[in-house]
Z-matrix of the N, CA and C atoms (Angstrom, degrees):
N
C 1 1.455
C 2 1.522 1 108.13
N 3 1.040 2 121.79 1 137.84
C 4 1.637 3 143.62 2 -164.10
C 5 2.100 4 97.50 3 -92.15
N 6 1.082 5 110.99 4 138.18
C 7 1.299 6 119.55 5 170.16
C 8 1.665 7 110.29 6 -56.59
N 9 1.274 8 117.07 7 -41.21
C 10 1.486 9 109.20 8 160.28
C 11 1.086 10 134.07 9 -52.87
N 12 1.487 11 100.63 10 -50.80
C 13 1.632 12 115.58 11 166.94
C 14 1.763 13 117.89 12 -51.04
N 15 1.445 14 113.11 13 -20.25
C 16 1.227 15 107.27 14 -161.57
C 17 1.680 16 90.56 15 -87.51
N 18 1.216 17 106.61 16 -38.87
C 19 1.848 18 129.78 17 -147.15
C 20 1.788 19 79.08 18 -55.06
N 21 1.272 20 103.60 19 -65.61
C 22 1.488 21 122.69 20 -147.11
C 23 2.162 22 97.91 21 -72.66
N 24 1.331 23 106.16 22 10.35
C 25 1.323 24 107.30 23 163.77
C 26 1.285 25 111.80 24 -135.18
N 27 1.066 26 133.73 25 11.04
C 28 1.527 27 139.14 26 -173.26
C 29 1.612 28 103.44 27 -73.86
N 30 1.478 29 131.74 28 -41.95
C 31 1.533 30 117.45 29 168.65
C 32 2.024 31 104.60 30 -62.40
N 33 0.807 32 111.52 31 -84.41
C 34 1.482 33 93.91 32 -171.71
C 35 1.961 34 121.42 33 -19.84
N 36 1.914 35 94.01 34 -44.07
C 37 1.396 36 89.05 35 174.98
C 38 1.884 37 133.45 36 -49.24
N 39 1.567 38 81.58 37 -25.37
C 40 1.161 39 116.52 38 -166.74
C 41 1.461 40 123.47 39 -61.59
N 42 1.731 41 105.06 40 -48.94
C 43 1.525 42 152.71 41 158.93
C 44 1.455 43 112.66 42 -56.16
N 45 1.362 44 119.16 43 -28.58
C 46 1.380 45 131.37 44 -164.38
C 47 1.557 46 102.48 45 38.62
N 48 1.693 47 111.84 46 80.78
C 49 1.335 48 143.03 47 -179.04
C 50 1.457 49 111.80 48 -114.15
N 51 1.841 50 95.66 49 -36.04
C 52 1.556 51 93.03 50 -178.62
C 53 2.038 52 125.67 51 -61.33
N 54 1.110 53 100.11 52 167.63
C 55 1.437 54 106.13 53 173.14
C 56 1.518 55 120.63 54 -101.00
N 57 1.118 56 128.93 55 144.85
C 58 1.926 57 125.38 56 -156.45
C 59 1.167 58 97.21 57 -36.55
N 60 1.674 59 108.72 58 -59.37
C 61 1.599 60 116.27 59 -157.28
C 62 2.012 61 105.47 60 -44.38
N 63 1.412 62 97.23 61 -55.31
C 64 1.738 63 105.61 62 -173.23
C 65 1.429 64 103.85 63 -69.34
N 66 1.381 65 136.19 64 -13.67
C 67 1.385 66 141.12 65 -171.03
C 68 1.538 67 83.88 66 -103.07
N 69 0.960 68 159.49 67 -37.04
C 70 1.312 69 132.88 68 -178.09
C 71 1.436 70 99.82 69 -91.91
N 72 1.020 71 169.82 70 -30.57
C 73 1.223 72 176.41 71 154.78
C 74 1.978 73 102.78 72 -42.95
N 75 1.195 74 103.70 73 -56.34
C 76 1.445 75 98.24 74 -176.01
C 77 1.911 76 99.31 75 -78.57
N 78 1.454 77 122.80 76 -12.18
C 79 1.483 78 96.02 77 -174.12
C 80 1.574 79 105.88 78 -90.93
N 81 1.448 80 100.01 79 -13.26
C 82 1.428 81 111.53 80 -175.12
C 83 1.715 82 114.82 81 -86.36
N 84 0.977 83 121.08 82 4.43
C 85 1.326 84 138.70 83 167.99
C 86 1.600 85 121.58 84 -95.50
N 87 1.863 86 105.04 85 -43.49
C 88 1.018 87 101.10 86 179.64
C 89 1.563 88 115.47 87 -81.65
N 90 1.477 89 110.85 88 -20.64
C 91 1.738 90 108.95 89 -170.85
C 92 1.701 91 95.56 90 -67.48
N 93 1.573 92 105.86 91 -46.33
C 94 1.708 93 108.83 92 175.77
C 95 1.478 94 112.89 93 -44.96
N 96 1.522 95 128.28 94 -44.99
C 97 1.641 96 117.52 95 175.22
C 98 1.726 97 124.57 96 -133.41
N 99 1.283 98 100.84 97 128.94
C 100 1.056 99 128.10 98 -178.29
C 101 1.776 100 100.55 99 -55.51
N 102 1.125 101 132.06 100 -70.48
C 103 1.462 102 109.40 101 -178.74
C 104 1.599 103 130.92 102 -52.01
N 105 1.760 104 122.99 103 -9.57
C 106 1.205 105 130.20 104 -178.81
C 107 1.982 106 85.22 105 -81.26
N 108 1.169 107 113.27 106 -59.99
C 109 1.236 108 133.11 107 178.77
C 110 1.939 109 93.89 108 -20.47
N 111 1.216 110 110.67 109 -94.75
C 112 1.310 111 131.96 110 -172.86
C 113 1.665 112 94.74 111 -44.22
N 114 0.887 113 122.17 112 -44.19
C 115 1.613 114 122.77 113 165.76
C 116 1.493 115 125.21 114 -56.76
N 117 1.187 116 116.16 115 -23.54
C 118 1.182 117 132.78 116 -162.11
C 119 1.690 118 98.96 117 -83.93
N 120 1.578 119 103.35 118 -68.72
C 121 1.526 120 134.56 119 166.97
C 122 1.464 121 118.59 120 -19.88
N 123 1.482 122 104.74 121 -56.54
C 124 1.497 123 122.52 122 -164.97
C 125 1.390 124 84.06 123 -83.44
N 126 1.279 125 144.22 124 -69.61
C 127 1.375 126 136.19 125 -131.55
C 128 1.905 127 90.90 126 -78.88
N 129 1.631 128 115.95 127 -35.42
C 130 1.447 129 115.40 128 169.01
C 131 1.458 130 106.22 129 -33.70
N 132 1.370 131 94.97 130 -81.15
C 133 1.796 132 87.13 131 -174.53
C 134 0.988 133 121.27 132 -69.37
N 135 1.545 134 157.32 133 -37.16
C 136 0.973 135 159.23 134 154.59
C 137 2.026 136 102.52 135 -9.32
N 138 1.599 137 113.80 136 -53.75
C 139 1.554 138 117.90 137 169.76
C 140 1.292 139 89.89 138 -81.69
N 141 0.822 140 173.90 139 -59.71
C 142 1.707 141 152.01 140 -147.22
C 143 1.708 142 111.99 141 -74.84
N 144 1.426 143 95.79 142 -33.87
C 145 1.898 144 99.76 143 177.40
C 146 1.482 145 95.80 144 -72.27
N 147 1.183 146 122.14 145 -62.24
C 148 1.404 147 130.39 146 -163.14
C 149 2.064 148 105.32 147 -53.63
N 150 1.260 149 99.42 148 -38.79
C 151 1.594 150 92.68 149 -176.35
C 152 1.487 151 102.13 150 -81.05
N 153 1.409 152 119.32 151 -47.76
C 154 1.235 153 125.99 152 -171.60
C 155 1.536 154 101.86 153 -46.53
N 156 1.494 155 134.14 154 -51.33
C 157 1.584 156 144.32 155 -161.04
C 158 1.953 157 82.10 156 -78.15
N 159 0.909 158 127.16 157 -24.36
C 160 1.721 159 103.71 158 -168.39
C 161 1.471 160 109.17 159 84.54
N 162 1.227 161 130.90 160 17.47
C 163 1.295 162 127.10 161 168.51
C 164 1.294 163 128.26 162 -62.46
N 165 1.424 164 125.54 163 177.36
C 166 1.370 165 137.80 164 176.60
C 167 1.537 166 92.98 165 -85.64
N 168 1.248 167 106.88 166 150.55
C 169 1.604 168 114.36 167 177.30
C 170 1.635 169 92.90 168 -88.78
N 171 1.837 170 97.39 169 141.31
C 172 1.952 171 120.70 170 172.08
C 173 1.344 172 85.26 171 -29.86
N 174 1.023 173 118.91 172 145.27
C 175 1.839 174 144.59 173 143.07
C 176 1.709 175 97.35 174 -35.95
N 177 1.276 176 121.61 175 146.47
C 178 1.491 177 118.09 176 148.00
C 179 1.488 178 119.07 177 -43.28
N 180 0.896 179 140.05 178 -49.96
C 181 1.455 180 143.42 179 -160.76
C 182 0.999 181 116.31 180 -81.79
N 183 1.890 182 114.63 181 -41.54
C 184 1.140 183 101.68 182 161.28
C 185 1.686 184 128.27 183 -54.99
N 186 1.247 185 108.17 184 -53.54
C 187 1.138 186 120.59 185 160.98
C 188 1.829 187 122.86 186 -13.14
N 189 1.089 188 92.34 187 -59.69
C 190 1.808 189 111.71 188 172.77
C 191 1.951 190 93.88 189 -65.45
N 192 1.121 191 132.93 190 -82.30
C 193 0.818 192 127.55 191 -142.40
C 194 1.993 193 106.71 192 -74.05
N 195 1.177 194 109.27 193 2.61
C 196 2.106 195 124.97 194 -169.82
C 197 1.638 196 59.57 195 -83.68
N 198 1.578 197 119.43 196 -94.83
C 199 1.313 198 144.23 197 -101.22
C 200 2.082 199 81.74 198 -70.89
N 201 1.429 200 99.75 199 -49.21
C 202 2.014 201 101.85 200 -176.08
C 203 1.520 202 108.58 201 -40.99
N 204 1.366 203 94.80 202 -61.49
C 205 1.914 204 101.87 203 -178.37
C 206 1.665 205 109.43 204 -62.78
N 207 1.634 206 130.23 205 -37.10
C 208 1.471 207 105.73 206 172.75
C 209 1.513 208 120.73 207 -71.25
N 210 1.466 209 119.50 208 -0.33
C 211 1.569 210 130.69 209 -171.43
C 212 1.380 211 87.75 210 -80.27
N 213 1.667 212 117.00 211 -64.84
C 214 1.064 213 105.49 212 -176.81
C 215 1.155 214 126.54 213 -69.53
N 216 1.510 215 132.21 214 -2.99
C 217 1.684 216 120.34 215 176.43
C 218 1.735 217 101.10 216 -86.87
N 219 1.607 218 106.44 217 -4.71
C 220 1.699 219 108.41 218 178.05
C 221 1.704 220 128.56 219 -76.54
N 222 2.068 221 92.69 220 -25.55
C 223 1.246 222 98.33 221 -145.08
C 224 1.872 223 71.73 222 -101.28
N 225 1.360 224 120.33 223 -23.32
C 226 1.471 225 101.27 224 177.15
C 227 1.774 226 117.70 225 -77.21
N 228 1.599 227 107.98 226 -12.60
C 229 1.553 228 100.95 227 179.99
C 230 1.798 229 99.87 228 -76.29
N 231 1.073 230 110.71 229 -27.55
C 232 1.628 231 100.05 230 174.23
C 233 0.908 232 130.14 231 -89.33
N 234 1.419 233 114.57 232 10.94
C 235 2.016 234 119.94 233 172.19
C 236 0.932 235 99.63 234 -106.05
């Protein structure tokens, strides 16, 4: 599983939506890397502040455009 691949399933992971097969695959990816890890963390609380405050949930788009730019602040910590 690809760090993108993980990024772009981490709310369901989140939800516990996934199925064993994708739940063992995504936990086994994240124990393997520390930046999905640290990705994982932030976006945790990031939904826990946001529900906890009573907010409106990110827009979709934003959503798309958080998750594009932390891929890319991922794919430059590993070059």
């Amino acid at each position: 599983m690809t760090c993108q691949e993980t990024i772009a399933l981490l709310s369901d992971y989140l939800d516990s939506l996934c199925g064993p097969d994708l739940l063992r695959q995504l936990e086994e990816h994240l124990r393997d890397c520390p930046p999905c890890r640290a990705y994982l963390a932030t976006f945790r609380k990031t939904r826990d502040l946001t529900h906890a405050a009573g907010r409106v949930e990110m827009p979709p788009e934003m959503k798309t455009r958080l998750r594009q730019f932390l891929l890319e602040q991922l794919r430059t910590a590993r070059d």
